[in-house]
Every structure is written in C-alpha cells, then in structure tokens.
C-alpha positions as CSV (number, residue, x, y, z in Angstrom):
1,X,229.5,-12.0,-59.9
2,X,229.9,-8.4,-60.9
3,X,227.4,-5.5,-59.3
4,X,225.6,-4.3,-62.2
5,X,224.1,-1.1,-62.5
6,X,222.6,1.1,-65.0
7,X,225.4,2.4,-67.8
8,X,226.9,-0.6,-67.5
9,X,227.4,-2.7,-70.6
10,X,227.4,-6.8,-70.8
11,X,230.7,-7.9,-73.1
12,X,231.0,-4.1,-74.2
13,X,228.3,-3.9,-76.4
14,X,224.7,-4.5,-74.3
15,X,224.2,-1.1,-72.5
16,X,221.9,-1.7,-69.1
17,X,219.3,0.8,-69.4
18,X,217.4,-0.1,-66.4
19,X,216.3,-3.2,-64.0
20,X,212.7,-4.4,-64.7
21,X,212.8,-8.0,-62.6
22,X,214.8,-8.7,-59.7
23,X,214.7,-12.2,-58.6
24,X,217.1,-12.3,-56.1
25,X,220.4,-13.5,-58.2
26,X,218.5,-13.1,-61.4
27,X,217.9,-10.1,-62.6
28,X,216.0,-8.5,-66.1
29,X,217.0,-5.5,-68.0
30,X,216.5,-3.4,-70.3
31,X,219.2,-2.9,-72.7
32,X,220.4,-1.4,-75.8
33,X,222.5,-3.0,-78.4
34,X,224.9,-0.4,-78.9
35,X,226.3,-2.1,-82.1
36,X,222.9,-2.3,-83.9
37,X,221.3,0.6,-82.3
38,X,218.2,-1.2,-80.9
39,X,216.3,-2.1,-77.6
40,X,216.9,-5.7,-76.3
41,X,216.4,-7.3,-72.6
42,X,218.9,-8.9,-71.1
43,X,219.2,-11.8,-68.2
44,X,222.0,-11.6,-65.8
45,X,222.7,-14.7,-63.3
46,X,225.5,-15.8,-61.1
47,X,228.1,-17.6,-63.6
48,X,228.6,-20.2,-60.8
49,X,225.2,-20.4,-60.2
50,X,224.3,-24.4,-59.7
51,X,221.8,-24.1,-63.2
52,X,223.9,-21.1,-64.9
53,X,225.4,-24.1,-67.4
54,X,222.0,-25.8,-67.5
55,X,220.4,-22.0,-68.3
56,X,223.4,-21.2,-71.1
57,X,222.8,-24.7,-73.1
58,X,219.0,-24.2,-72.7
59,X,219.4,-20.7,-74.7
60,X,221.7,-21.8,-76.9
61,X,219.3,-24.3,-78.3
62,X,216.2,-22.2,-78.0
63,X,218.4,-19.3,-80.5
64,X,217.7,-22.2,-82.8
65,X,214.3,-22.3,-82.9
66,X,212.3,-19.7,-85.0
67,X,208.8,-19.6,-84.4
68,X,206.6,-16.1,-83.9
69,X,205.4,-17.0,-80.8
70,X,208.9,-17.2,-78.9
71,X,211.3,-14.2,-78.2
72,X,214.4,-14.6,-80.3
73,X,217.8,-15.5,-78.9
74,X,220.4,-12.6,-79.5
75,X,223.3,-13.6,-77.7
76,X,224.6,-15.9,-74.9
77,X,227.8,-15.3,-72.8
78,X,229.6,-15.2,-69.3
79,X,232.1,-12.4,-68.7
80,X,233.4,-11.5,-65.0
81,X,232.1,-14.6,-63.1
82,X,228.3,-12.7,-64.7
83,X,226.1,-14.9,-67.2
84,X,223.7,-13.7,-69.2
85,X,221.1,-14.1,-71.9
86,X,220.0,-11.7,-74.4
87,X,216.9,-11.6,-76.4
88,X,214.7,-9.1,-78.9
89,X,212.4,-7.2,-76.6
90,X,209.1,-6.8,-77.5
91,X,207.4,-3.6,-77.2
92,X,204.3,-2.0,-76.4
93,X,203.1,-4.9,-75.2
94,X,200.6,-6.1,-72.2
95,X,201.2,-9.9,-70.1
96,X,197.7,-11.6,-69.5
97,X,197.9,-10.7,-66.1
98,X,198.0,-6.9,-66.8
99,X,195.2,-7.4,-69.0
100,X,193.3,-8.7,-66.1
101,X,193.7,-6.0,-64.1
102,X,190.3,-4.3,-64.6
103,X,187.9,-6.9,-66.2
104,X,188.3,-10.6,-68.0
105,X,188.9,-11.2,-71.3
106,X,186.2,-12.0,-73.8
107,X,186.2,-15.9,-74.4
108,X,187.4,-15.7,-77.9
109,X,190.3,-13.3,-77.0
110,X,191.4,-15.7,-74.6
111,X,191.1,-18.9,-77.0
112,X,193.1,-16.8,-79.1
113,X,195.6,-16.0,-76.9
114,X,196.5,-19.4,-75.2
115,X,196.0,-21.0,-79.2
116,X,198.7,-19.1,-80.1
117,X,200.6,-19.6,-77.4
118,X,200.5,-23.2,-77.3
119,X,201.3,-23.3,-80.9
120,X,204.5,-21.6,-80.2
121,X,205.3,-24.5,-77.2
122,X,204.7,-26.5,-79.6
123,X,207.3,-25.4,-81.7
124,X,209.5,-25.6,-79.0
125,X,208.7,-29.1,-77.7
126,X,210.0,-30.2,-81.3
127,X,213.1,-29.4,-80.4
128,X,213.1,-30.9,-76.5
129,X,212.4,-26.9,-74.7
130,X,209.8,-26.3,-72.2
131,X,208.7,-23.7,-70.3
132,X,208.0,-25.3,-66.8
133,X,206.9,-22.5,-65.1
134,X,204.6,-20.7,-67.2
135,X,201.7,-18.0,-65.6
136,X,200.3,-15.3,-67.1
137,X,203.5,-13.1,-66.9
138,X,204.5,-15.4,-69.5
139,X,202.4,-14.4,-72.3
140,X,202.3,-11.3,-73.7
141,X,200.0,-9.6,-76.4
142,X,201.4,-6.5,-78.2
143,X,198.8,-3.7,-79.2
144,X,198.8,-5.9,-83.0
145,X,197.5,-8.7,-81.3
146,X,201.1,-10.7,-81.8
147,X,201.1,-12.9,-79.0
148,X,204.6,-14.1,-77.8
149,X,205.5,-16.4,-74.7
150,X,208.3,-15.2,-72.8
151,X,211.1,-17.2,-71.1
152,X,211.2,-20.8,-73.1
153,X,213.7,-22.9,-72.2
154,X,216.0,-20.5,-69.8
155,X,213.1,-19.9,-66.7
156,X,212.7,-23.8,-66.1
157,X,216.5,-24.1,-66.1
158,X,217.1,-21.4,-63.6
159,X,214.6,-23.2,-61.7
160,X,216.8,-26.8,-61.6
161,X,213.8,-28.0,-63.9
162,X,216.0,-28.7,-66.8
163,X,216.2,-32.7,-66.2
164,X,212.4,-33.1,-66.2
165,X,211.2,-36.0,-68.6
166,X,210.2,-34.9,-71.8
167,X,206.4,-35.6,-71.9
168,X,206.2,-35.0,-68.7
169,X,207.2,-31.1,-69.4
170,X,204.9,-31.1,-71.8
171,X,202.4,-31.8,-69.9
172,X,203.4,-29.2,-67.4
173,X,203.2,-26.5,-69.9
174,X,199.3,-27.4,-71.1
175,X,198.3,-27.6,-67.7
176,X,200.0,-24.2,-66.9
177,X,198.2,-23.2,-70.4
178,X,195.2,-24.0,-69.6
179,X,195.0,-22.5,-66.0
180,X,196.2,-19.4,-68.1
181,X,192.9,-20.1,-70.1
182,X,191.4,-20.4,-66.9
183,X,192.3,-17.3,-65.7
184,X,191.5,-15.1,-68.7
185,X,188.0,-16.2,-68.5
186,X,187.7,-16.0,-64.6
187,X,190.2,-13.6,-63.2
188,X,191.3,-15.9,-61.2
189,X,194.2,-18.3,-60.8
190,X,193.9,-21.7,-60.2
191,X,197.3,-23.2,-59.7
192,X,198.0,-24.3,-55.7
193,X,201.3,-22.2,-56.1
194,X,199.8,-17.9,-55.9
195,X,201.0,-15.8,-59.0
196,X,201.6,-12.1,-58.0
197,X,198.6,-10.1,-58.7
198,X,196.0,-12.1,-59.3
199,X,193.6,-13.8,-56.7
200,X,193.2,-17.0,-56.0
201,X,190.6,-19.4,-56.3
202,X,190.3,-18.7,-52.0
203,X,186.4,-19.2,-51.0
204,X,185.4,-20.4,-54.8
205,X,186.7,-24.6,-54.2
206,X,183.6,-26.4,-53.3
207,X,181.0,-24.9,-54.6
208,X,180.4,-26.9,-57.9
209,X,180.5,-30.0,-55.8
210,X,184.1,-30.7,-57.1
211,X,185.7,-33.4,-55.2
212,X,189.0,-32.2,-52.6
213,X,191.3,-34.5,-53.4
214,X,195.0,-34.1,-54.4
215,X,194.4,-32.6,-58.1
216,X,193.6,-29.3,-56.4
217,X,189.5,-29.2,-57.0
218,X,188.6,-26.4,-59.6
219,X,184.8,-24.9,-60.0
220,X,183.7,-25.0,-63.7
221,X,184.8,-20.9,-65.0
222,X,181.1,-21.0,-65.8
223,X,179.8,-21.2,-61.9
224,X,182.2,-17.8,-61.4
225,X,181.4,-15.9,-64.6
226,X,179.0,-15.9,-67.7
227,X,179.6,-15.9,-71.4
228,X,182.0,-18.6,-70.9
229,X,181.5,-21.7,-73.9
230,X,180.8,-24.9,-73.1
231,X,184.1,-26.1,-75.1
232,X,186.1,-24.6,-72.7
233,X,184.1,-25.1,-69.7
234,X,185.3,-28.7,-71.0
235,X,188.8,-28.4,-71.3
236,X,189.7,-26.5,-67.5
237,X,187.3,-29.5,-66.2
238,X,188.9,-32.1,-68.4
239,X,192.5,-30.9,-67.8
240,X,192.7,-29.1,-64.1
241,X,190.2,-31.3,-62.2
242,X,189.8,-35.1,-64.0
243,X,193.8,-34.8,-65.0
244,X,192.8,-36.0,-68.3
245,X,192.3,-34.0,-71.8
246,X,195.5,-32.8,-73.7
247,X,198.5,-33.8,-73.0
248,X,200.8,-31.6,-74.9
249,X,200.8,-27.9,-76.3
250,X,199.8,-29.6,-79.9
251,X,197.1,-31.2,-78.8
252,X,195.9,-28.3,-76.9
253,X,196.0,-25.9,-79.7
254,X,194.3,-28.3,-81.9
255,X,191.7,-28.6,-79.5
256,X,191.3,-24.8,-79.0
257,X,191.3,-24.2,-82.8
258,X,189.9,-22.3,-84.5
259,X,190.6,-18.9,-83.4
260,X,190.0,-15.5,-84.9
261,X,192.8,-14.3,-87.1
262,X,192.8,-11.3,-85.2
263,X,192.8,-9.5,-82.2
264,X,189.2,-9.9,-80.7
265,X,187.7,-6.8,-78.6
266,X,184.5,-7.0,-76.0
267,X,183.4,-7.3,-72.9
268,X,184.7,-10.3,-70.6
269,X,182.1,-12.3,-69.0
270,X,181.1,-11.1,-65.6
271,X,180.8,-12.9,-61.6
272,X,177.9,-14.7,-61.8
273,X,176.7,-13.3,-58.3
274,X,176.1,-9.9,-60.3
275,X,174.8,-10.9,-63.5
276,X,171.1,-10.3,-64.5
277,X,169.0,-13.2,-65.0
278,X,168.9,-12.3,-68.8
279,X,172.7,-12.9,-68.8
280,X,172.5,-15.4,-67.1
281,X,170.1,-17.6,-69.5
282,X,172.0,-16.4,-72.6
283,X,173.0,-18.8,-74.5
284,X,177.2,-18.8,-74.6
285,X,178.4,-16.5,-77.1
286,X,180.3,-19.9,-79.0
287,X,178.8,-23.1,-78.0
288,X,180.6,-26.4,-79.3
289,X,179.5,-29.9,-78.7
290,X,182.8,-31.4,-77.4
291,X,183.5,-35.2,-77.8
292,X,184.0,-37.2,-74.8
293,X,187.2,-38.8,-76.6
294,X,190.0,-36.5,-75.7
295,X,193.4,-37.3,-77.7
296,X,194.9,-40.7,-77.8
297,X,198.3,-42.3,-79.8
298,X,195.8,-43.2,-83.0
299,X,193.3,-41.9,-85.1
300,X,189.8,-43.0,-86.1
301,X,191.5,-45.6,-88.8
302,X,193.5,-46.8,-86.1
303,X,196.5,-45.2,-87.7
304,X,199.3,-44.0,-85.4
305,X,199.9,-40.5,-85.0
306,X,202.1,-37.4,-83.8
307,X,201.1,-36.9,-80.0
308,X,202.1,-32.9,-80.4
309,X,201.1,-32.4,-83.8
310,X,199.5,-28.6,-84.6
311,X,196.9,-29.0,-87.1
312,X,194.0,-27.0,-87.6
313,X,191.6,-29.7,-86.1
314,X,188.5,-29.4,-83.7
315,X,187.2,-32.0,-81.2
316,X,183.3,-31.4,-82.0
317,X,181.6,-29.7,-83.9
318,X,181.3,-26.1,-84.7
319,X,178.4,-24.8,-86.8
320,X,179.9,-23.0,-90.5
321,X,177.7,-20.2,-90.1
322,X,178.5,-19.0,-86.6
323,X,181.2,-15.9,-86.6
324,X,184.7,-17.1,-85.7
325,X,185.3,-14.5,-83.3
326,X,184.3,-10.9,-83.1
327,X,187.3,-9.0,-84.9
328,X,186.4,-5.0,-84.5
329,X,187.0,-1.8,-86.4
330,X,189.5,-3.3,-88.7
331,X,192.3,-2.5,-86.1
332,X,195.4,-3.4,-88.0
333,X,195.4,-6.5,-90.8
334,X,197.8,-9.8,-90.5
335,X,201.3,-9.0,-91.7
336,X,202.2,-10.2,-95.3
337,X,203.4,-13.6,-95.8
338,X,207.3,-13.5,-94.3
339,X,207.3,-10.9,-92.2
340,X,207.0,-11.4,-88.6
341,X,204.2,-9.4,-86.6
342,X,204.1,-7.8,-83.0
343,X,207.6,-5.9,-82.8
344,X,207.9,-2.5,-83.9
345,X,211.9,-2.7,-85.4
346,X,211.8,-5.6,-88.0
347,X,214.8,-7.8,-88.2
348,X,217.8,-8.1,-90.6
349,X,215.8,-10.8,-92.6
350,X,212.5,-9.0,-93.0
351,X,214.0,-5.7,-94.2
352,X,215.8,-7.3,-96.6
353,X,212.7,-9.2,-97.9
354,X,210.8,-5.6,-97.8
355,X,213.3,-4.2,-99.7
356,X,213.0,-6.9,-102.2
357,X,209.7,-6.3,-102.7
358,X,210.2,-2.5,-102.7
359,X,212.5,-3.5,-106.1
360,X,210.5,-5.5,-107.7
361,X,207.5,-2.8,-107.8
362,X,210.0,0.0,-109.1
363,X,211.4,-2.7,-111.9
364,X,207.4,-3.3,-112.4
365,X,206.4,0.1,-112.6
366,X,209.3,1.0,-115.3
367,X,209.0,-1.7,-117.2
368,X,204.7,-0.8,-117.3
369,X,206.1,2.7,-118.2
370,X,208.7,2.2,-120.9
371,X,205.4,0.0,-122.6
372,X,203.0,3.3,-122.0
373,X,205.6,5.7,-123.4
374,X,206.0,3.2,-126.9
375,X,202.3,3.5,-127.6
376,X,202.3,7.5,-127.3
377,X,201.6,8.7,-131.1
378,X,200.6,5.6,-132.4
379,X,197.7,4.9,-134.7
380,X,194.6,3.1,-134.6
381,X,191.4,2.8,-133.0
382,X,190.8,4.2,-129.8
383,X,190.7,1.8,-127.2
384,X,188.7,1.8,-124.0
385,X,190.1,0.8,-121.0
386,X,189.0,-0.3,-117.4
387,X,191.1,-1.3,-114.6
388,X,190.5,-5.1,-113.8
389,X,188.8,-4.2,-110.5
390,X,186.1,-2.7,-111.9
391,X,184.9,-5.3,-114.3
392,X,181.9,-7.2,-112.7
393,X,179.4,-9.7,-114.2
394,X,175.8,-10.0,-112.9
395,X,173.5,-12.9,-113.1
396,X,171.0,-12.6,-115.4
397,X,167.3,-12.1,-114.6
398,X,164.3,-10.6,-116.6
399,X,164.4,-7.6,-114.8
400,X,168.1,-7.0,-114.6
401,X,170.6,-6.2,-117.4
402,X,174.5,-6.9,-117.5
403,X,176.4,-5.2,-114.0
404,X,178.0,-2.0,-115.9
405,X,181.7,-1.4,-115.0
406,X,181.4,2.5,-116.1
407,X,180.9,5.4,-114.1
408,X,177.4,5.0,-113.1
409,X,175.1,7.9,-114.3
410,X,172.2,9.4,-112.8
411,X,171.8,12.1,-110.0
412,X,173.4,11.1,-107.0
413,X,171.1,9.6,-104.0
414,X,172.1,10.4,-100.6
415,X,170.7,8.0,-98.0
416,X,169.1,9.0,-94.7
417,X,170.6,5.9,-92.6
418,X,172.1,2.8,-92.9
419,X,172.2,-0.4,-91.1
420,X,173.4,-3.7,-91.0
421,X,170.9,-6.9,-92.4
422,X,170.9,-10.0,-90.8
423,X,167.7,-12.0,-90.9
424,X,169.0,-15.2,-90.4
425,X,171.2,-13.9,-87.6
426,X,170.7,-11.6,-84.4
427,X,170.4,-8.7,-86.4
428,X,173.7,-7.3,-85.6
429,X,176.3,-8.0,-88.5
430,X,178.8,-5.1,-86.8
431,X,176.0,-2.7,-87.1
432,X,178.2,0.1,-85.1
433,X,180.3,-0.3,-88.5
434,X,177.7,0.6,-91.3
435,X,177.9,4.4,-91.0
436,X,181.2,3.9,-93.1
437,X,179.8,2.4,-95.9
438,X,178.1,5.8,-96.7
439,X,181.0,8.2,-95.2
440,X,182.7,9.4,-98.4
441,X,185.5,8.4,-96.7
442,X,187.4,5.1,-98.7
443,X,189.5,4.5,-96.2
444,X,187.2,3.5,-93.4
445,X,185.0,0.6,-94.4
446,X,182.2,-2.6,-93.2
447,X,182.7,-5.4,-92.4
448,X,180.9,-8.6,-91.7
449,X,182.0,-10.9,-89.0
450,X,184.5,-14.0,-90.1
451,X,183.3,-17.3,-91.3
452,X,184.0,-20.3,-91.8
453,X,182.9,-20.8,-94.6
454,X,182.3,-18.8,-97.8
455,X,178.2,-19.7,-98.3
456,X,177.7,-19.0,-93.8
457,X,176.9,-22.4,-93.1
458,X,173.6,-24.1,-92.9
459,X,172.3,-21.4,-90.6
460,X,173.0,-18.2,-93.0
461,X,171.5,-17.2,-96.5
462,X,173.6,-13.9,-96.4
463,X,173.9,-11.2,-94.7
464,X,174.5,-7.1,-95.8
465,X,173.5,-4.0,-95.7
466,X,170.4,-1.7,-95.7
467,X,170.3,1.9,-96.9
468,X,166.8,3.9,-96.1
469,X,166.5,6.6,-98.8
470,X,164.0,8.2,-97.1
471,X,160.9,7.8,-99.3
472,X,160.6,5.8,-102.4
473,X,162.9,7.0,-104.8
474,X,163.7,5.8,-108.5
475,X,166.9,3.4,-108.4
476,X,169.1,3.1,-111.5
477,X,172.4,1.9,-110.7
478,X,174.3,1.4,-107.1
479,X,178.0,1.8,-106.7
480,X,179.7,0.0,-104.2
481,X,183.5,-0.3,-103.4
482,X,185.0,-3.7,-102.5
483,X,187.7,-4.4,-100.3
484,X,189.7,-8.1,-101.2
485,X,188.6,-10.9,-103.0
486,X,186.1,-12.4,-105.4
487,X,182.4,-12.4,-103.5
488,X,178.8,-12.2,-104.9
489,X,176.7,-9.1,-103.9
490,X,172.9,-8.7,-105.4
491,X,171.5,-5.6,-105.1
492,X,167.7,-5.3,-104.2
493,X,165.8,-1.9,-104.3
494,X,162.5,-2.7,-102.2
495,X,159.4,-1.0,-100.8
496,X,160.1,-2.8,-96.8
497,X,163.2,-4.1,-95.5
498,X,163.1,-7.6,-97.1
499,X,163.9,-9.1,-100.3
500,X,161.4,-12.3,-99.9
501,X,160.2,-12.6,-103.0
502,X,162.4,-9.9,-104.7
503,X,164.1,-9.5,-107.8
504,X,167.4,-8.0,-108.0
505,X,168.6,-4.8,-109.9
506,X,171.7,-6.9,-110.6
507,X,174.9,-9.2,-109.1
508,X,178.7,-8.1,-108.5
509,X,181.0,-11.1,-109.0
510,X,184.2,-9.4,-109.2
511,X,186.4,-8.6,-106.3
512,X,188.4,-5.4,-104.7
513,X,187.3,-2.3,-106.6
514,X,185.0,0.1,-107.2
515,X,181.8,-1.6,-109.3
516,X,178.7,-0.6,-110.5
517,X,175.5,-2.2,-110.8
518,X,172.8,-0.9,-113.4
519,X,169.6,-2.1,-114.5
520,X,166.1,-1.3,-115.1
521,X,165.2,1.5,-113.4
522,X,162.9,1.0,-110.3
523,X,161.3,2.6,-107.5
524,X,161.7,1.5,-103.8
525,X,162.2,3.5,-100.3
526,X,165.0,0.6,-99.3
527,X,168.5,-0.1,-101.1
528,X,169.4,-3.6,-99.7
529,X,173.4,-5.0,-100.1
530,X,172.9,-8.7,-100.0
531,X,176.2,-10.8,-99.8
532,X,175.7,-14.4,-100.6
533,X,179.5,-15.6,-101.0
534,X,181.9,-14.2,-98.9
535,X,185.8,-13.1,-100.1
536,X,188.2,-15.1,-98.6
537,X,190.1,-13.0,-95.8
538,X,192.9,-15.5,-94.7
539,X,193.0,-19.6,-94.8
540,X,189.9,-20.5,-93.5
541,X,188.2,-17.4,-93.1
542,X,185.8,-15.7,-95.0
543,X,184.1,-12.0,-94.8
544,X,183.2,-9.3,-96.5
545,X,184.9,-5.3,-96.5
546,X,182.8,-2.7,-98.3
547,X,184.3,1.1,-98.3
548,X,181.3,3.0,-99.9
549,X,177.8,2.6,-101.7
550,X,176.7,5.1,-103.7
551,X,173.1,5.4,-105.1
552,X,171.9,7.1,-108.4
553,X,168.6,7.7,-110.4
C-alpha cells in the first residue's frame, strides 16, 4: 500500500484534504473531487487486505441503493496496491454521540432519530447490506434535522463480518439501534463492547433487579433518568434484556412510529438521583400503552406478512389529541417532494429537477402575462378581483354575517398581550411563540403543536390564541394571516378568557392568506383565535401557522 498524505490524490481526481479517522490500516479523509469541484470523504485500505475484496463488492452494491438515510456511493477503486471507497460527505452535521456530550436528548428527538435511521437499514436490508457494527458514531443529524447512517455495508466488511447470515445481521443492527435509543435517552451505553466517549453502564447493572445472565442485564432508561415513555422503556427491556421484540430495522421503525416530521428541540430527561420529586411524579411527556404481542411472521387475519416491512404502524395505542412531538420555532420546513434534505451541495438529479421547476414558473408567469397585457383597453364592466387566498366563508349564526374577504375597515386595535389558549390542554400551545402573531412582522409566525389528527382527538375541542385589548373595546372585524392549508378558525370577542357559551363574530374556512372576519359589531376586553380543524402540514400531521392578527373597530 501507498503512504498517503495530504495533497495527494486517489486515481488523479480525489484530492486528500486531510485525515479524520485512523484505524490502523483504515483510514478516513476528507477529500475534494477535483472534477466536480465538491467535498467528499474518502476510505483508504490495504488492497491485499484479507476483507479489501469483501469491502469493494459490499460498496459496489450499496452505490445501488438510494435511500436519504444512507450516504451515497461516489466511486470505488484500487490503484497502487491502495483501495478505496468514496462517498458524498455530509456537512455540518453532529453523530449522536457528540450530541451527548453535554446533556440527553429529549425522548422524541431520539424516537426521531433512530426511526429514521432504521428506516434507512431497512432500505438497505432489501437489498442484503447491513451495518454490523453500528454505535452512535454511526448516525449523524445535520443542523436540518436530516439524519443519515454512516458506513452501511463497507464497516462490517472491513470487520470480516460480511458472511454473517442475513436475518441474523438484521438482527444485529436493531439491537445496535436500539442501544443507540438507549443511549440518547440515558447517556449511556449499554453494549458489553465500550464505545469511545461515552460511559458505560459501570455501577448502574443491578439495580432494577435485572437478572446477570449472559444477555448483558440492562436497568430500565427510566431507573437512570426521567421524562423517558413507557413505549420505549418497553422496547430497550423487550430488546436488550428479554432478547425478544423487533427483529429487524422494519419492524423496529414501525414500532417507533410515529415521529415528528421535524427536528424536535428541549430538554433531555435528567439522572434520577437529581431530579425533584415533582419531576419525578410527572407523568412521561408521551405515554403509549404497548401490546405485549411484539412482531410475529402473520397478522391479526392470520395472513402472512413481510418480516422488514416499514409501514407507518404502532403497537398500542396513541391518543389523537396528544402533540406528535415538540417541533420549535419553525426552524427550517421538510424539503419539497424530490429533493433530498441534509446536504448543503444538491446533486446532479435535484438541480436538474429545481431547474425544471424554475422553467415552468417563468413559462407560467408569461403565459399569465401575455393574457394580462390582451385585456389592457378593453371594454366592459369593471370587474373586482380578489386573490383566491383571501376568499373565506363563515358559518352562519344570528349574530354573525358572511366572513368579508376585503380590506377590513375600522380603526386599527393594537393589543396589549397575547397568549396561547388551551383549555383542554396544559395551557401551553407554544406560548413562547404567540408574540409573533401580533409582530407586524409576516415572516415570523405561531404555531400549534402537530397532530394527529385534524379535529385533536377525543381529548381536544381546539386550541388558539388570545389577545387582551386592554379594556373592553368595540370589535368589528379581525384580520388574521394563514400559513398552509384549508382549517376552520372562529373568532370570539369576549368579556373573560372563555368562549363557554359564546357566539362567534364569524368563521374562516379558507386556507393560506390573509382573511378577514366581519360581523356585528360588539364589545369585549378579549379577542379569542379558536382553531377547531387543523391544516394539514405533511401525511399524517396536522397544525396550524398564523403570521398576524389584526383587530379593528
């Protein structure tokens, strides 16, 4: 094998920019793609290394396989007795075990993370890859939120792990998945093998009571930390200490689902020898009733079935009104349909698929304009014309007339304060959000938490907003500015904070756009935003996004 150093470049064209891993004969870089002008990472080996063939067939296959979740295969090779695999590199982006460096993650971040994860395994089990040696090195989260697994396929073949049966790989990976879940909720590793920079489970075995045979007892994550849900409480126990539960990355994510669509931000839960006792008899922030029944080869009609199959499915049962998650601040929204998220350079076949979009809005936007120009000096009767976001419909009431899709008149009532209304909830529907609903600013928004469902459930009648005006003030017409799709919004003006009882000024059916509701005139300290159906954010989801409300006489 060659001595490689920096500057020097793998079959002329992958320039080593610097050495990030050195495993002894294995070695990471960074590179740069000197033909395409961008960053890539490169593995170099031994070319008669005893698994260099079985490591250059593994990646050959895996460059076959395109799934988010798995870092793409650029280019395979030997040159001067040097092998080497080269894949996109992924930037900007954090393993699980640097994210554990200060504190856990919160419980839904880390169903989130080993979901996705698993779902990309899954992908690759399809077509016979494995990881074998996953920790949480392996996964990576990117500041989007992309989660990607590093090393399928080529990391068990550099470790002679390329013969290993196939359902017995797959059941190494959701084991190693799950003591990554494990992990994330504990900060601490639970595998018999230590993983560099993270501690161990040293001084922790025992005290649940589990047993000390040969599957390596494990204490429930909830004895070591709180905020931890029962659901996957069940799954480390099921999986790392009875050896039963899912046996594949399919199962697993179908077990774990569903997740947030997005990156979910908090607090991890924290060693149980320093919580409070008000922590600690907190209820767990998403408690599921898990069936005993784990996953066998049939369904409930006795109908056999895909052992790795990735379907949305959950084992219990998970109330419709509680949040799914606890997305924040909007941080960045999932990509459009075809383009791939987590990398900042986008690939051949997403530029091109940007650019076709890019085209078809230009030929649009002509095509709108040649019409415009045809109609300029024409005859006829003037005709009004409103932009299709701004039509609403209200329900009808005696003391309400038809939602108005004009500019609302009046004089202009500025709000003291605002808050978020959830009586049916906690109280909190992302309350540290409200103050943008009445900033001025469009651009920054509320939001409610994600759903399940568009109605909240059983346990929900709505939630919204409330704005104090002070003192009671006249109420003509309210203005509020929808973000995404169809949702119904009544709008009470009220002498408490409550609409028990209440009848309101009117009802927005419509979806993204500024609308306006106008009715009768009347008099009330409290403008209350009351959301009864949710927009549909993504498949499965469901919340609300309002910019601004605006109050007039």
């Amino acid at each position: 094998m060659q001595h490689l150093s920096e500057g020097d470049a793998l079959a002329g064209r992958y320039e080593l920019t610097s050495s990030v891993a050195d495993a002894g004969a294995y070695r990471q870089w960074h590179a740069v793609d000197r033909t395409l002008a961008r960053d890539v990472t490169a593995i170099t080996f031994p070319a008669d290394d005893p698994h260099a063939e079985a490591a250059l067939d593994s990646a050959r296959r895996a460059a076959g396989v395109d799934d988010l979740h798995l870092l793409r295969i650029l280019d395979v090779g030997t040159e001067d007795g040097t092998s080497y695999v080269v894949t996109e590199r992924v930037h900007d982006a954090d393993s699980v075990a640097d994210l554990l460096r200060f504190q856990t993650l919160p419980a839904e971040e880390a169903r989130r993370i080993v979901g996705e994860a698993a779902t990309g395994l899954h992908t690759a089990a399809a077509r016979g890859l494995h990881h074998l040696t996953l920790t949480p090195h392996d996964i990576v989260r990117s500041r989007d939120g992309a989660v990607t697994v590093l090393g399928v396929a080529t990391d068990g073949a550099l470790s002679g792990l390329d013969d290993v049966p196939p359902a017995e790989a797959s059941r190494t990976d959701t084991k190693d998945l799950v003591r990554i879940l494990y992990t994330a909720l504990t900060g601490r590793w639970p595998g018999a093998e230590a993983v560099p920079g993270l501690p161990g489970l040293a001084g922790e075995i025992g005290k649940s009571g589990a047993s000390s045979d040969d599957r390596a007892p494990v204490p429930l994550p909830s004895t070591l930390v709180t905020r931890v849900p029962s659901d996957l409480d069940s799954v480390c126990s099921e999986v790392l200490v009875n050896d039963a539960g899912p046996r594949t990355p399919g199962e697993l994510a179908r077990l774990l689902s569903p997740w947030s669509a997005e990156r979910v931000h908090g607090v991890g839960g924290r060693d149980v020898a320093f919580a409070d006792d008000e922590e600690l008899a907190a209820p767990a922030a998403r408690d599921r009733t898990v069936a005993t029944r784990y996953f066998d080869d049939t369904d409930r009609a006795g109908r056999r079935s895909d052992p790795d199959e990735t379907r949305q499915h959950t084992m219990g049962v998970l109330p419709a009104g509680t949040p799914v998650g606890e997305p924040s601040l909007v941080d960045l929204e999932p990509p459009a349909p075809g383009l791939p998220a987590g990398y900042d350079e986008p690939d051949r076949r997403s530029s091109g698929l940007a650019l076709a979009i890019v085209a078809v809005l230009l030929i649009l936007t002509l095509v709108v304009a040649v019409y415009g120009l045809r109609g300029i000096g024409t005859s006829g009767a003037t005709t009004a014309t409103t932009t299709p976001s701004s039509t609403t419909s209200s329900k009808a009431s005696p003391s309400s007339s038809s939602t108005s899709s004009t500019v609302p008149s009046g004089v202009a009532i500025k709000p003291v304060s605002i808050t978020s209304f959830d009586p049916d909830g906690n109280g909190n529907e992302h309350n540290e959000l409200a103050q943008r609903a009445i900033d001025g600013d469009a651009s920054t928004m509320w939001v409610t938490h994600l759903y399940r469902t568009d109605t909240f459930g059983s346990t929900k009648n709505g939630v919204g907003l409330v704005l104090d005006l002070g003192k009671s003030k006249q109420v003509g017409s309210v203005s509020i500015n929808v973000i995404g799709n169809p949702t119904t919004i009544e709008v009470f003006v009220t002498g408490a904070k409550t609409i028990v009882g209440g009848t309101p000024l009117g009802t927005l059916t419509n979806g993204s756009g500024e609308q306006t509701v106008r009715g009768t005139a009347r008099s009330g300290r409290y403008v209350i935003i009351w959301i009864t159906h949710l927009s549909q954010y993504s498949s499965g989801l469901y919340r609300d996004q309002i910019a601004e409300v605006k109050v007039f006489s």
